[in-house]
C-alpha positions as CSV (number, residue, x, y, z in Angstrom):
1,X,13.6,-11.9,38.6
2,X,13.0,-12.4,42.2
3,X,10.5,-10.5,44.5
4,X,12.9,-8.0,46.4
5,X,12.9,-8.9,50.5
6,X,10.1,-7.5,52.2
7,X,9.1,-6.6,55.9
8,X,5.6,-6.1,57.1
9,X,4.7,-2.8,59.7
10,X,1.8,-1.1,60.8
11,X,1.6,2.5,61.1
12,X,1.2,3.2,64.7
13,X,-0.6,6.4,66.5
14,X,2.5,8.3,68.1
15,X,4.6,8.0,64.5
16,X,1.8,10.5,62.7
17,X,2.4,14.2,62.5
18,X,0.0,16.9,63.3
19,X,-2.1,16.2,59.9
20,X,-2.9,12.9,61.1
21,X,-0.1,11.0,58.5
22,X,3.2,9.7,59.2
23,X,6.0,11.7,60.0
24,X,8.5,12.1,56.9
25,X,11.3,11.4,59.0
26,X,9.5,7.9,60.2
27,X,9.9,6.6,56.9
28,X,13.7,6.6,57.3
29,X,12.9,4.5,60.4
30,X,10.9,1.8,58.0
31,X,13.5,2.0,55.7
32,X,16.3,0.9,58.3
33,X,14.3,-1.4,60.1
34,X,13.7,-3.6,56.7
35,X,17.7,-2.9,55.6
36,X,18.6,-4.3,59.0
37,X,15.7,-7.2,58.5
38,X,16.8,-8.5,55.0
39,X,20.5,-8.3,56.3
40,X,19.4,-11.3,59.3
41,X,17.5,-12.5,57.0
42,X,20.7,-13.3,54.9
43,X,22.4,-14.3,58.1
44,X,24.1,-11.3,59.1
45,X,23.6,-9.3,62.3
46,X,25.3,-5.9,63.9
47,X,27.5,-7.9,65.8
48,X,28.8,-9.9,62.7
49,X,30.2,-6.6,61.0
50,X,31.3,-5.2,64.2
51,X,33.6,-8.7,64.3
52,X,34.9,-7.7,60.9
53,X,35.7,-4.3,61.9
54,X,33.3,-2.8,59.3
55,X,29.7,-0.7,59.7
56,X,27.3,0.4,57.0
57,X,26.8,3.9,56.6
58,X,23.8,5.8,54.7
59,X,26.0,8.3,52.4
60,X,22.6,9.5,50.4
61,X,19.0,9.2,50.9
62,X,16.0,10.0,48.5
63,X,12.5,10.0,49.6
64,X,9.6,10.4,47.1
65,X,6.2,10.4,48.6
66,X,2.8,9.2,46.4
67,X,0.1,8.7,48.8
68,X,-0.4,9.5,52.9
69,X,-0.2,6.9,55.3
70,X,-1.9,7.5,58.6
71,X,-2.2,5.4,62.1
72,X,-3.9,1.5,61.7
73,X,-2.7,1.5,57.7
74,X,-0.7,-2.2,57.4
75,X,2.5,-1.5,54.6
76,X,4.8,-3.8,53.3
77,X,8.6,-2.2,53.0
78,X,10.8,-3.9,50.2
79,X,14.6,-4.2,50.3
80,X,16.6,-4.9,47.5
81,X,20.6,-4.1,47.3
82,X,22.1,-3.0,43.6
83,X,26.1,-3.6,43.8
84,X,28.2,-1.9,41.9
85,X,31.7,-2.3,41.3
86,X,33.4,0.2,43.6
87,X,33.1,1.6,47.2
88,X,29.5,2.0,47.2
89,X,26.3,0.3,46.7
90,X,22.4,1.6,46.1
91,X,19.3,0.5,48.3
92,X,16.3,0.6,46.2
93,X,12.9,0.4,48.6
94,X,9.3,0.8,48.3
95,X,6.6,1.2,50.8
96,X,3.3,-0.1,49.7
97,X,-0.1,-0.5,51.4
98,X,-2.0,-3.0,52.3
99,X,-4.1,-2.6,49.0
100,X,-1.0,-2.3,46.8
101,X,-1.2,1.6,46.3
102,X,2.4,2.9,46.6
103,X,3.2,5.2,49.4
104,X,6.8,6.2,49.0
105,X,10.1,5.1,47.5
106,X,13.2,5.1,48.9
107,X,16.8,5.1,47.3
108,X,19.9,5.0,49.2
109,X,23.5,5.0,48.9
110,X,25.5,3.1,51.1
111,X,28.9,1.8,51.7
112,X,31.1,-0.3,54.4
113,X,33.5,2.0,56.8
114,X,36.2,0.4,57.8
115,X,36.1,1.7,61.7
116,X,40.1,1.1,62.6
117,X,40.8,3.5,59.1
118,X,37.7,5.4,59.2
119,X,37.7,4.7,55.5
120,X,35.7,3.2,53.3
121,X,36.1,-0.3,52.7
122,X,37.6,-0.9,48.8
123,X,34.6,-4.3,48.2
124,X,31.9,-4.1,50.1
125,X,30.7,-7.1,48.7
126,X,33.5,-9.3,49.8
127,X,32.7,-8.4,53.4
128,X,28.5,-9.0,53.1
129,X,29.2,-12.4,50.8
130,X,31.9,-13.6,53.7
131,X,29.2,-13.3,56.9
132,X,26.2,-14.1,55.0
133,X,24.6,-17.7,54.9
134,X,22.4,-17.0,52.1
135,X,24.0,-14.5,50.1
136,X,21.5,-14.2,47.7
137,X,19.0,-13.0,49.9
138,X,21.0,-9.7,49.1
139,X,21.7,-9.8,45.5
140,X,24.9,-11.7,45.8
């Protein structure tokens, strides 16, 4: 099996809490930022969906944190979309550091909304397979 997709940060000063590590609300921010990555990376941007109509939409997000980062620590963030065989699909994610020690892991549920309807699309899949140029970049 492949390596998921993965995105490199760094944990910068203003993003940690008063305890000196990052805010739990910033690793939603990494999360996005490598969902949004691996989806270019695949050949699809925010103005390619908007074309079609569609936007993804988080419908369920799981955090678990293992170890603290704090401001200067390098991570990597993995992406790595699970399809299923209805309206939704699951984001699995992990953020490691630098040395390998896992940080946090991130699952997601996520869907297409079509944004004429407001209703979820029937196949997300069709939609991400038709704009990407490498669909496999995103399990497809």
């Amino acid at each position: 099996m492949a390596e998921p997709f993965s995105v490199s940060m760094s944990v910068r000063g203003y993003e940690t809490d008063s305890q000196g590590h990052l805010n739990q609300a910033v690793y939603l921010q990494y999360a996005e930022h490598a969902r949004w990555s691996v989806l270019r990376a695949a050949g699809i941007d925010q103005a390619d969906l908007l074309g079609k109509g569609v936007g993804p939409v988080a419908l369920e997000n799981t955090i678990r944190y293992y170890s603290e980062l704090r401001a200067g620590d390098e991570v990597e963030v993995t992406c790595e979309f699970v399809w299923g065989e209805r309206k939704t699909f699951r984001i699995e994610q992990s953020i490691r550091k630098a040395d390998g020690t896992e940080a946090a892991t991130l699952t997601g549920i996520g869907g297409l909304l079509d944004l004429k309807a407001r209703q979820m699309v029937a196949d997300p899949r069709e939609y991400f397979r038709a704009l990407a140029d490498d669909p496999g970049v995103i399990g497809l």
